[in-house]
Residue, then its C-alpha position, 0 to 999 in steps of 0.5 A: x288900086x283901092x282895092x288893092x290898098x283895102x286887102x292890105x289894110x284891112x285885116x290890119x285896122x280890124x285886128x288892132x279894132x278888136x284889140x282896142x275895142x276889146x279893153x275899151x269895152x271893159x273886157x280884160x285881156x292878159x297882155x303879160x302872158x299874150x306879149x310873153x308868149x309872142x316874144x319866147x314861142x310866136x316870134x321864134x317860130x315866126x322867123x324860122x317857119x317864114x325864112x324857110x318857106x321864102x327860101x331867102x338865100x344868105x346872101x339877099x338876108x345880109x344885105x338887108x340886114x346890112x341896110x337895116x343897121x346901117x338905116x338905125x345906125x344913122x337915126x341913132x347919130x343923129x337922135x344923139x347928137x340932137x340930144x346933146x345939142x338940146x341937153x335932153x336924156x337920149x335913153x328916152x328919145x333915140x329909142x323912139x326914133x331908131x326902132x319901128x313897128x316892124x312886128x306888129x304892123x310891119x309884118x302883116x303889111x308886107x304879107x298882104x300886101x306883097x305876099x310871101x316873097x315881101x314877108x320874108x323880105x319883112x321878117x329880115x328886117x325885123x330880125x335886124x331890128x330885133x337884135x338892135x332892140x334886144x341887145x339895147x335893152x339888154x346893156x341898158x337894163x340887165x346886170x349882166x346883159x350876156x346872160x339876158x341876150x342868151x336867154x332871148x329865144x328870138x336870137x337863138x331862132x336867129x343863128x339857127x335861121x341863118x345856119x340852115x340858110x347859109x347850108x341850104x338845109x330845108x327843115x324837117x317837115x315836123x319842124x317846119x309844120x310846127x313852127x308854121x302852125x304856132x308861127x301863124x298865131x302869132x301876127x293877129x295877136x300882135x296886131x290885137x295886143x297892139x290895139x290893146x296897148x294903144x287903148x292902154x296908154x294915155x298920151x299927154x303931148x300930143x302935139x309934141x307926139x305929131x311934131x315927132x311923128x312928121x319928123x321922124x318921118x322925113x327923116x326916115x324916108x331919105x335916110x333908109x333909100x341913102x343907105x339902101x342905094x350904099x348896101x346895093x339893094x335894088x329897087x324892090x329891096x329899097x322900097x322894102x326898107x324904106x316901107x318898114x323902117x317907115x312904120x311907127x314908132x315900136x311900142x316896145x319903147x313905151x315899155x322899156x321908157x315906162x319900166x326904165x322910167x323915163x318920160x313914159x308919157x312923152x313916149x306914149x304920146x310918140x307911139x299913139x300918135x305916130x300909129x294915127x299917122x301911119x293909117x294916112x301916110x302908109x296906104x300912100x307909100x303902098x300906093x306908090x310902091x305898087x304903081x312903081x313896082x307892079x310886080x310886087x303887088x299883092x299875092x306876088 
């Protein structure tokens, strides 16, 4: 099982290393263009390239898009609703508790960890996080958020994704080997960038990152297997939701508090501390899911 957990887990700590250890080093790294290139070519590729070669069908993409937005929906009533019972801005806390890093580490996690079958189980999830997350941005921050939507390449990969899956239609092979190709550059400079972001900011509260972290958590693990058990998925699907939904806070809200100007430090302090946690609690998750679900262990 070490071993096992180590497979996983490796490539994502050396990946984020590099990253960290790169600016720590004095090195300079663009991360405008690099973050530019994932978002408008990586990740488009990234969701057209592993749909197709998971061969998710339509039906199986819904219902764990459906537990995704149900999992946020939830986290977002609650964040609210704590936020006005403590009369605290909610722009710069329930972000923070509705959207994961399923990008960065989720991603990779699942794709050690469960192979192409998990990966493409990972990818539906982050689509769904994704269009949260974009739409969000969108209404918060564009004068004409319609207009910033139909710009975002990510959402035209989306509904191209699911007409070829809701037809069954296989994508040409020039089209699959292209978005492959610049689909598989995209996860390790993700994972770098991230190691970059986390060496960049300076969190202020660490203790009020911790307390977020652990609470954030103990909320998420209940609340994502409530809302799996409702959409009908099965154990495997659950646990699934549950493992990415788990991951730390995304990194996209300490950019969107920090171009939006809204307690940027306390949103610094959520992603650096709650990504430090994550290296704990995450090697025990995947632990459990592997004992209880062999058949989704690495390679499966």
């Amino acid at each position: 099982m070490f071993e096992q957990l180590l497979a996983v887990m490796a490539p994502v700590l050396v990946s984020v290393a590099i990253g960290y250890g790169w600016v720590r080093s004095g090195q300079q790294f663009p991360t405008n263009f690099v973050s530019t290139l994932c978002l408008n070519i990586g990740t488009p590729c990234l969701i057209l390239s592993s749909l197709a070669q998971t061969h998710l069908s339509i039906q199986l993409f819904m219902k764990m898009a459906v537990g995704t937005f149900g999992t946020i929906l939830a986290l977002g009533i609650i964040g609210i609703a704590f936020c006005k019972v403590k009369r605290i801005d909610w722009r710069s806390f329930v972000p923070a508790l509705m959207f994961p890093n399923t990008g960065n580490m989720g991603l990779p996690i699942s794709l050690f960890a469960f192979g192409q079958a998990g990966f493409g189980y990972a990818v539906a999830i982050n689509v769904a996080v994704s269009i949260v997350q974009f739409g969000l941005s969108a209404m918060m921050d564009a004068e004409r958020p319609l207009m910033a939507l139909l710009k975002t390449p990510t959402i035209h990969a989306v509904w191209i994704s699911l007409v070829f899956m809701f037809f069954q239609i296989p994508l040409p092979t020039w089209i699959e080997n292209s978005t492959h190709l610049l689909g598989d550059m995209t996860i390790p400079l993700m994972l770098i960038t991230l190691g970059v972001a986390l060496a960049s900011i300076k969190p202020n509260n660490l203790l009020a990152g911790a307390v977020f972290g652990l609470l954030r958590l103990a909320m998420v693990i209940p609340i994502s297997l409530g809302v799996g058990w409702l959409a009908g998925l099965s154990g495997t699907l659950s646990s699934q939701l549950m493992l990415q939904m788990s991951m730390p806070v995304a990194v996209y809200t300490y950019m969107f508090a920090q171009k939006a100007k809204r307690s940027p430090e306390l949103a610094a302090s959520r992603v650096f501390i709650s990504t430090v946690m994550s290296l704990v609690y995450l090697p025990i998750m995947l632990a459990i899911i592997m004992s209880l679900l062999p058949s989704a262990g690495v390679g499966h």
